[in-house]
KOLLO-388355 format. One record per atom (N, C-alpha, C, O): atom name; residue in one letter; x, y, z; residue number from 0. Coordinates in steps of 0.05 Angstrom, whole numbers, always signed. Layout:
BEGIN
ROMAR,CA,a,X,Y,Z,NUM
...
END
This chain:
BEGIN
ROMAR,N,x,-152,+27,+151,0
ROMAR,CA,x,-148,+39,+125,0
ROMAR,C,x,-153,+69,+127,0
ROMAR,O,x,-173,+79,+138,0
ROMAR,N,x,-125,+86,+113,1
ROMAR,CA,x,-137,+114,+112,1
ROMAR,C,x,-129,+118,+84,1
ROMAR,O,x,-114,+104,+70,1
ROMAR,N,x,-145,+148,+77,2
ROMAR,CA,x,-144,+158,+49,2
ROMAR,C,x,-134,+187,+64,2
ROMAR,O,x,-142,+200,+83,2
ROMAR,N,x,-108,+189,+42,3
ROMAR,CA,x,-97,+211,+37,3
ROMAR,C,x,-91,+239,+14,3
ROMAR,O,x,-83,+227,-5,3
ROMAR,N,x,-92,+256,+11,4
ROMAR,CA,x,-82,+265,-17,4
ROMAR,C,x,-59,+270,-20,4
ROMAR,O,x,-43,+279,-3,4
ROMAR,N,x,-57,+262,-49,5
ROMAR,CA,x,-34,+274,-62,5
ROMAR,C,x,-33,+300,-61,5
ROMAR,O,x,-55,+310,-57,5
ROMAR,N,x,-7,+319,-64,6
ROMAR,CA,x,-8,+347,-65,6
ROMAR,C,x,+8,+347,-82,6
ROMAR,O,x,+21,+327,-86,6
ROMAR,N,x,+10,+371,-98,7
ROMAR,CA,x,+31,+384,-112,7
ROMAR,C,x,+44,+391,-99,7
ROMAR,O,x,+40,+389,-75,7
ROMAR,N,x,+72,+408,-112,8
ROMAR,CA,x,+91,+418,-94,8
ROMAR,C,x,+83,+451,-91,8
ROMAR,O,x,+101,+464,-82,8
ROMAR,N,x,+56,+465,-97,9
ROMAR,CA,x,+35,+490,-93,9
ROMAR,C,x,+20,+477,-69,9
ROMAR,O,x,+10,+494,-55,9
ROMAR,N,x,+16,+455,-62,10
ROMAR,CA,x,+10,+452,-38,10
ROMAR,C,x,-27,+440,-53,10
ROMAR,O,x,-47,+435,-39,10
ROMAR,N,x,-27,+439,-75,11
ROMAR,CA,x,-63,+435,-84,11
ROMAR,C,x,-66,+400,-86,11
ROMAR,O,x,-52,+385,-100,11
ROMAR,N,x,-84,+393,-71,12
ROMAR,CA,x,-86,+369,-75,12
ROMAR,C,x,-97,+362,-101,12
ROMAR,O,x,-104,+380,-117,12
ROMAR,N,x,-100,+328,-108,13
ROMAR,CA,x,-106,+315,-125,13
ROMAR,C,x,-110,+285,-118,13
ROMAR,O,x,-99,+276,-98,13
ROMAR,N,x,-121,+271,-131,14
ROMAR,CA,x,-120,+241,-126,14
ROMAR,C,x,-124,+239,-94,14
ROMAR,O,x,-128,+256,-76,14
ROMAR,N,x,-121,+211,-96,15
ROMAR,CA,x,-118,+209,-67,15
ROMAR,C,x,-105,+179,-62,15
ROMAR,O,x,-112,+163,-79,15
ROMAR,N,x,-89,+168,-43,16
ROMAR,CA,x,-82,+139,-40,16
ROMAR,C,x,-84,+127,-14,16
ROMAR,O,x,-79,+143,+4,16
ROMAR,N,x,-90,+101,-6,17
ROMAR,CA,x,-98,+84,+15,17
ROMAR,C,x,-83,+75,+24,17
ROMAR,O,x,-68,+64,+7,17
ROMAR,N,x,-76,+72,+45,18
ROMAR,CA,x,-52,+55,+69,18
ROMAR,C,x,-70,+42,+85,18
ROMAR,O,x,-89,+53,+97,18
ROMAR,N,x,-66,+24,+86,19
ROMAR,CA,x,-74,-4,+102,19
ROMAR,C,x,-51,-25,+116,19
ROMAR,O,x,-27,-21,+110,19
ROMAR,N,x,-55,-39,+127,20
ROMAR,CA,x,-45,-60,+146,20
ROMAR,C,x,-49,-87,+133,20
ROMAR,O,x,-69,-93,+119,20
ROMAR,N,x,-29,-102,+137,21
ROMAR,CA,x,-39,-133,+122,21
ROMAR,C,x,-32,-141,+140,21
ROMAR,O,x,-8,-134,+143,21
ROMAR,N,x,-39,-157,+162,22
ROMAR,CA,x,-34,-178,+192,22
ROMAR,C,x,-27,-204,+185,22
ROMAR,O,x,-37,-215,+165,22
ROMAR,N,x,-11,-214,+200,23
ROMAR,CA,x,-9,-236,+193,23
ROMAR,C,x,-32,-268,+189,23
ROMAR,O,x,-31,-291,+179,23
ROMAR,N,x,-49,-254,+203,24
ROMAR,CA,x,-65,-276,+204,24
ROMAR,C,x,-90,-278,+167,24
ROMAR,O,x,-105,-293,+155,24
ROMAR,N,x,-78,-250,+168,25
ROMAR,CA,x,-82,-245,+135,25
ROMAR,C,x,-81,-250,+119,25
ROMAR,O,x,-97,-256,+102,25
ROMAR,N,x,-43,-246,+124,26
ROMAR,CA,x,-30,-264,+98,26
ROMAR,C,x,-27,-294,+106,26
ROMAR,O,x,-20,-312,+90,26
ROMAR,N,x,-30,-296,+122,27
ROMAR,CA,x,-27,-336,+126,27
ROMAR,C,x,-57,-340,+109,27
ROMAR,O,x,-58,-363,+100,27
ROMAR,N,x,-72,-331,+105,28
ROMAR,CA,x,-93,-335,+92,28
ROMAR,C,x,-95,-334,+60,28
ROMAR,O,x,-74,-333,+46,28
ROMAR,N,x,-119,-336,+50,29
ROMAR,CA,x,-108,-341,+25,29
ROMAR,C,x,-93,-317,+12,29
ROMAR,O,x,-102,-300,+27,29
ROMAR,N,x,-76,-303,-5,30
ROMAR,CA,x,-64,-280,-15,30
ROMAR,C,x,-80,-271,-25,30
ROMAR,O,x,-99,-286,-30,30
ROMAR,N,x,-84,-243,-34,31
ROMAR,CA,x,-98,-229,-49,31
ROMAR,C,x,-89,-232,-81,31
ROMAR,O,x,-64,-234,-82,31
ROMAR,N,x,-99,-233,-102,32
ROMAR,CA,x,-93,-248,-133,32
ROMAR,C,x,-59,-224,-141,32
ROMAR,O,x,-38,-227,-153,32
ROMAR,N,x,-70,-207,-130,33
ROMAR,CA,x,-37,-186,-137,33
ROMAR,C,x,-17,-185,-127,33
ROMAR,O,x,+1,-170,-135,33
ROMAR,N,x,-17,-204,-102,34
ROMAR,CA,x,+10,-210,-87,34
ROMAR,C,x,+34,-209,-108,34
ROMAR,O,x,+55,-196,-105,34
ROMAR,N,x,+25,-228,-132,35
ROMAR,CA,x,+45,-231,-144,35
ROMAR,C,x,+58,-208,-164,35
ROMAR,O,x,+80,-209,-177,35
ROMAR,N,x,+40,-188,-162,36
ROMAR,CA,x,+43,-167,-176,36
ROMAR,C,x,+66,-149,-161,36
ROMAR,O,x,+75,-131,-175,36
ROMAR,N,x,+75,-152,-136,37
ROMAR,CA,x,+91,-142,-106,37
ROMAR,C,x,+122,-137,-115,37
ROMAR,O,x,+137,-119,-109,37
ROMAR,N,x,+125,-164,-133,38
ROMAR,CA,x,+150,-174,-139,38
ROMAR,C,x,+172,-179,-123,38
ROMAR,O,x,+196,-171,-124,38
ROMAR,N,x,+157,-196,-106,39
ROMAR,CA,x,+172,-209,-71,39
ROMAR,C,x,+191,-238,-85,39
ROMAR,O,x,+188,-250,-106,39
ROMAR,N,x,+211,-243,-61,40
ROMAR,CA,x,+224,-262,-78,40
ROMAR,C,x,+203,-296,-72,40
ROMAR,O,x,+190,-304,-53,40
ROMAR,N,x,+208,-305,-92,41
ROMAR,CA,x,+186,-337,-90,41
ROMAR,C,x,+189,-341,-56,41
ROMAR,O,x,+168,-347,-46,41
ROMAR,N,x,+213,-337,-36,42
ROMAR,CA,x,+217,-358,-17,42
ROMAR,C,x,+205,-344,+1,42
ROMAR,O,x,+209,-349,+25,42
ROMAR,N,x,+181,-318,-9,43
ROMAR,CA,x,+170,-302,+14,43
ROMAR,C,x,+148,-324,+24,43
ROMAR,O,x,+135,-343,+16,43
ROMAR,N,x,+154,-306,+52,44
ROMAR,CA,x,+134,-325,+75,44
ROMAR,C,x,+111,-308,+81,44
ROMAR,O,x,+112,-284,+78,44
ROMAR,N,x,+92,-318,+89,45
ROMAR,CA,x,+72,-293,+91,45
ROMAR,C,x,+81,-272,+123,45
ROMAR,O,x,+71,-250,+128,45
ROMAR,N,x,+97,-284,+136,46
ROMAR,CA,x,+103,-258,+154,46
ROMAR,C,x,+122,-247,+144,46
ROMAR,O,x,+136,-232,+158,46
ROMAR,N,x,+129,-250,+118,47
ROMAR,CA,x,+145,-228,+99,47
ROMAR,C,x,+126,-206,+95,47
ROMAR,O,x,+130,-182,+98,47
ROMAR,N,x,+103,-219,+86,48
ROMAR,CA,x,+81,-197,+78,48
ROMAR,C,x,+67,-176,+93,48
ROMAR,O,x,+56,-159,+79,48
ROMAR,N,x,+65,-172,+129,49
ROMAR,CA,x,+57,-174,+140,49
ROMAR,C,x,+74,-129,+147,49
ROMAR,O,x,+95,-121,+157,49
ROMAR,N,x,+54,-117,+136,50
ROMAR,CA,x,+56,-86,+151,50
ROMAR,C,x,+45,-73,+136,50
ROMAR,O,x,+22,-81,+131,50
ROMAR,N,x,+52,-49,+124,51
ROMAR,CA,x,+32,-24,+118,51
ROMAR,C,x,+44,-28,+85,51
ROMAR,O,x,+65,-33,+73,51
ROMAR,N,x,+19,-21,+79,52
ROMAR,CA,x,+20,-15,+37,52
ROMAR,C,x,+1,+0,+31,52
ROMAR,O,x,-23,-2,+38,52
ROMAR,N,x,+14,+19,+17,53
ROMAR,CA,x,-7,+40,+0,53
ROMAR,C,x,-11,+30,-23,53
ROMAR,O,x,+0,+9,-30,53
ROMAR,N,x,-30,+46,-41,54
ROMAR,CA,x,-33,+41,-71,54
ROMAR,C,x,-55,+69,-72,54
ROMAR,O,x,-71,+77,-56,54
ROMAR,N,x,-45,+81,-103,55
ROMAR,CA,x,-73,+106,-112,55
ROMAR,C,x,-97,+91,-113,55
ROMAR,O,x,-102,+69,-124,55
ROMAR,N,x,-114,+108,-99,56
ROMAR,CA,x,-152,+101,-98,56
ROMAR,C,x,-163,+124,-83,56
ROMAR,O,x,-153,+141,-68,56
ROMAR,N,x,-185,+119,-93,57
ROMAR,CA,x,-207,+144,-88,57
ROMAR,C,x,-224,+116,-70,57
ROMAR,O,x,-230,+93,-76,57
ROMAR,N,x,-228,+136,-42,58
ROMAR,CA,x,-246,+121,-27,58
ROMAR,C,x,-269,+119,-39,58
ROMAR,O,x,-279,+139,-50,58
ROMAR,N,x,-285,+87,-39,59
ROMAR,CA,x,-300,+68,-48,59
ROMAR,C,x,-298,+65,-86,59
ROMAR,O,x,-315,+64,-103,59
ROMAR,N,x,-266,+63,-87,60
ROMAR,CA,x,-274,+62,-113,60
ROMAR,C,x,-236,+41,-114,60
ROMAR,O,x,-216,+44,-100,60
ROMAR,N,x,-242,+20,-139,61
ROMAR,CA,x,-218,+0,-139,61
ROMAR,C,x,-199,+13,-142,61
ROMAR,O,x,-200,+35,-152,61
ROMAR,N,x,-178,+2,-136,62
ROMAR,CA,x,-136,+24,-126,62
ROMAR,C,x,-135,+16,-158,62
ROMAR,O,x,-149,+0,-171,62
ROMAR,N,x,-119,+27,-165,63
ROMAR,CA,x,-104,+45,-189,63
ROMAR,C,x,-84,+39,-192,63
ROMAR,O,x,-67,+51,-206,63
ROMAR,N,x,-79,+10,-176,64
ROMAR,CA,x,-49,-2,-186,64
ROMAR,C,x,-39,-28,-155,64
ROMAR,O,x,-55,-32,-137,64
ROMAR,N,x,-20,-37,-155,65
ROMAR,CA,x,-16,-61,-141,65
ROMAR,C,x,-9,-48,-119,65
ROMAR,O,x,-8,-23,-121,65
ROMAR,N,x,-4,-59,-98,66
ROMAR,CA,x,-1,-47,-72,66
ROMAR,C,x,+24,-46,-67,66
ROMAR,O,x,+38,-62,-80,66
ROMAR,N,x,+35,-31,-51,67
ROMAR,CA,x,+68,-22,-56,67
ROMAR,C,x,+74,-25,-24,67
ROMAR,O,x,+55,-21,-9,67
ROMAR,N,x,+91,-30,-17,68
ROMAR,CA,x,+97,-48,+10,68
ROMAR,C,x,+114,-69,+13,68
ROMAR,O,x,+125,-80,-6,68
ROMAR,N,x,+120,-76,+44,69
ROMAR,CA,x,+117,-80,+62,69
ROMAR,C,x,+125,-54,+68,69
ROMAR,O,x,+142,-45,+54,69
ROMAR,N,x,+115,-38,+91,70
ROMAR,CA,x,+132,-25,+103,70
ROMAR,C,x,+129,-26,+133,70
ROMAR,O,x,+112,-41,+141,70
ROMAR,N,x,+144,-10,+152,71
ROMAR,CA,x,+140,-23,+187,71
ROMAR,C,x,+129,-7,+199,71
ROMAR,O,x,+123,-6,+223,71
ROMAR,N,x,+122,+15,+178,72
ROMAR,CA,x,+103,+32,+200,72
ROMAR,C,x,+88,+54,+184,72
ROMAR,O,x,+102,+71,+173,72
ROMAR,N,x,+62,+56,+183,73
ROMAR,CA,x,+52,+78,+168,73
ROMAR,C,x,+63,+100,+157,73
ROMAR,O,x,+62,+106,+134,73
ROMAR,N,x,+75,+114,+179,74
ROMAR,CA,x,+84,+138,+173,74
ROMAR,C,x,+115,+128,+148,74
ROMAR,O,x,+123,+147,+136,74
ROMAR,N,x,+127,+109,+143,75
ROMAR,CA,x,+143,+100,+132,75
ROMAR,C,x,+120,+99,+95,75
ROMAR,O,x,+128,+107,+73,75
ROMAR,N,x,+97,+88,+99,76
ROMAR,CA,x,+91,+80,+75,76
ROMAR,C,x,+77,+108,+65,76
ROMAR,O,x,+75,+113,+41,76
ROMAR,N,x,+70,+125,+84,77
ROMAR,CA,x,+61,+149,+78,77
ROMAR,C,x,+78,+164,+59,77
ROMAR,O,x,+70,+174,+38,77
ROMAR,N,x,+108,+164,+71,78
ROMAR,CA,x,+130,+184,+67,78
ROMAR,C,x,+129,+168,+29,78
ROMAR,O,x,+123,+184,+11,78
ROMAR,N,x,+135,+139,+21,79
ROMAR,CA,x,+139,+124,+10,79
ROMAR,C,x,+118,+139,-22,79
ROMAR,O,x,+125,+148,-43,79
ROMAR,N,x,+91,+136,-8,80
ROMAR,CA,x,+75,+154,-27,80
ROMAR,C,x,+69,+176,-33,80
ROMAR,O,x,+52,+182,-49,80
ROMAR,N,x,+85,+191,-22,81
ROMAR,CA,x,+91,+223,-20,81
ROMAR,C,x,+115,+236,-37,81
ROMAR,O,x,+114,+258,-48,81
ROMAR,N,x,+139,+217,-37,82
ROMAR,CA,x,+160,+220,-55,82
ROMAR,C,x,+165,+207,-76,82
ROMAR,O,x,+187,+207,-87,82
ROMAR,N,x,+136,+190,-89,83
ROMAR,CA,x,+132,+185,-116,83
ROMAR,C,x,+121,+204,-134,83
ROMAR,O,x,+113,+198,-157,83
ROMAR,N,x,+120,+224,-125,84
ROMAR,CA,x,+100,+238,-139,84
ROMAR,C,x,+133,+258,-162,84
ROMAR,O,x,+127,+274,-180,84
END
């Protein structure tokens, strides 16, 4: 898990959001209660689930919304939370 900031387009940060890894041996496990919040189709398998997702959070404090993902490679989910803003 890393914590990043948001920036403006002045370059000043704000907020900040988390990218993490979900492994498969993860999601073969039980889901986390917001999976369904993902809006994956029903016939997902859990190695559907299985790569990098961000969501806004301030390190040690609960994310600020469902986790946004799958993606195949950090730098993919990074870019992902960077051009939401």
């Amino acid at each position: 898990m890393a914590f990043y900031p948001f920036q403006t387009e002045t370059g000043d940060n704000f907020g900040s959001f988390e990218v993490f890894f979900w492994s498969l041996a993860e999601a073969e496990a039980e889901p986390p209660q917001n999976w369904d919040l993902l809006n994956l189709p029903d016939d997902t398998t859990p190695a559907d689930r299985v790569g990098f997702y961000w969501w806004p959070c301030f390190a040690g404090c609960l994310p600020d919304s469902e986790p946004v993902g799958p993606f195949a490679t950090e730098a993919e989910a990074i870019a992902d939370a960077t051009q939401t803003l």
